[in-house]
C-alpha positions as CSV (number, residue, x, y, z in Angstrom):
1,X,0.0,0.0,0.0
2,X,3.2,2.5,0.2
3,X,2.4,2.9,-3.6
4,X,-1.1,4.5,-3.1
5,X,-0.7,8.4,-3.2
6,X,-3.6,10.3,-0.6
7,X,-5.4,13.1,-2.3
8,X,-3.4,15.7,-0.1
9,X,0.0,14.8,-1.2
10,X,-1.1,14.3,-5.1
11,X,-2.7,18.1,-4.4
12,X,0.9,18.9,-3.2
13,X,2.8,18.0,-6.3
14,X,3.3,20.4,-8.9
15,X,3.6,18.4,-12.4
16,X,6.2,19.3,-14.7
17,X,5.7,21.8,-17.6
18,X,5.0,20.5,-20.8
19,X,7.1,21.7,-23.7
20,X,5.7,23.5,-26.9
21,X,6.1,20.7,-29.1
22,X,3.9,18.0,-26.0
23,X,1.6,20.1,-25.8
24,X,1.1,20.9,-29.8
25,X,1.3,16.9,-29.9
26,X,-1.3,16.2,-27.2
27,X,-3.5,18.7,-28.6
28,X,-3.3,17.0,-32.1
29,X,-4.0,13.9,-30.6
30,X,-7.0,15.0,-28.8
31,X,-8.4,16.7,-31.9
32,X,-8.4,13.1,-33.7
33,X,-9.9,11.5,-30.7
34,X,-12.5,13.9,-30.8
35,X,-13.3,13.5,-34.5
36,X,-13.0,9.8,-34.1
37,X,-15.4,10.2,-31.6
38,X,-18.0,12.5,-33.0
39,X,-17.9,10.4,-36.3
40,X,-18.7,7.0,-34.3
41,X,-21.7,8.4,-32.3
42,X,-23.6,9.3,-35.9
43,X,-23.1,5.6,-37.1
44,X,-24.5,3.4,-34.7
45,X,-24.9,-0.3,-35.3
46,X,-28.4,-0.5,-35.9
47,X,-28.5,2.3,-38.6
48,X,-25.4,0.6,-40.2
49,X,-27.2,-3.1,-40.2
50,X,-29.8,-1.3,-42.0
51,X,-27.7,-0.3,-44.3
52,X,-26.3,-3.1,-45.0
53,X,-29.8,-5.1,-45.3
54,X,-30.8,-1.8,-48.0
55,X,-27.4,-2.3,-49.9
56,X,-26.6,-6.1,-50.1
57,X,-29.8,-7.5,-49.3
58,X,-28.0,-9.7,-46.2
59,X,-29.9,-11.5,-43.9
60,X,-29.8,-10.2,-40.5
61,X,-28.2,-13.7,-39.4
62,X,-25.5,-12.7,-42.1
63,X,-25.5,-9.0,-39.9
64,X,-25.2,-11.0,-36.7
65,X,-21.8,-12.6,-37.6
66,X,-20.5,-10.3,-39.0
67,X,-20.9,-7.4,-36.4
68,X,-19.8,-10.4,-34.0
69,X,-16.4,-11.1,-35.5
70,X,-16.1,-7.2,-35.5
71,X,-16.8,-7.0,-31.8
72,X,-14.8,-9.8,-31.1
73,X,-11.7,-8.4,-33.1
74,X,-12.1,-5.1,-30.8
75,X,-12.1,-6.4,-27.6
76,X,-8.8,-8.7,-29.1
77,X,-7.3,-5.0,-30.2
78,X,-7.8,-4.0,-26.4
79,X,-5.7,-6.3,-25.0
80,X,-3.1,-6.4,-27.9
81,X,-3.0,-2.3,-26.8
82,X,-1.7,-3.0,-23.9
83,X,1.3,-5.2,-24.6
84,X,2.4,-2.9,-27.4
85,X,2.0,0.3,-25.1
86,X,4.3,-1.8,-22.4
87,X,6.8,-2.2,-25.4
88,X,6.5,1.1,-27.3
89,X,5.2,3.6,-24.6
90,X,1.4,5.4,-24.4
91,X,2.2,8.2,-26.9
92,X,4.2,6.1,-29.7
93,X,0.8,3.8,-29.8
94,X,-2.1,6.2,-30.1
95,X,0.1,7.5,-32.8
96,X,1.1,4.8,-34.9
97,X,-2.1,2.8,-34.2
98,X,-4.8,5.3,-35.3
């Protein structure tokens, strides 16, 4: 438990200044996250099954695997995240991952 900062002490501790070209990075990086973001709340699932039913005339069984193998490969992506961050650090994986 020696590793567990309290609230006070954290309040206590100034963190370091970032440089011009972090923060220019972080703010780039946020911007992309953001757009990423905004773009993935319009297309939900359901309006993109319809689609898909309009378009190619797929069964929604068809639908159902599909969107499943595309779940399943996200949730695989998670975990594969985390080994390459412990490898190549936080920053060099949003950015060459994206």
């Amino acid at each position: 438990m020696g590793d567990i900062e309290s609230p006070k002490e954290a309040a206590g501790r100034h963190s370091p200044e970032l440089s011009a070209r972090a923060r220019r990075d972080v703010a780039r990086i946020s911007a992309l996250y953001s757009v990423d973001a905004f773009g993935g709340s319009l297309v939900s699932q359901s309006l993109l099954a319809y689609w898909f039913y309009l378009t190619y005339h797929l069964s929604l069984a068809d639908l159902g695997i599909i969107f499943f193998v595309v779940n399943v490969a996200a949730a695989v992506s998670i975990f594969a995240a985390s080994v390459i961050t412990e490898r190549v650090g936080n920053l060099r994986t949003m950015v060459f991952t994206i």
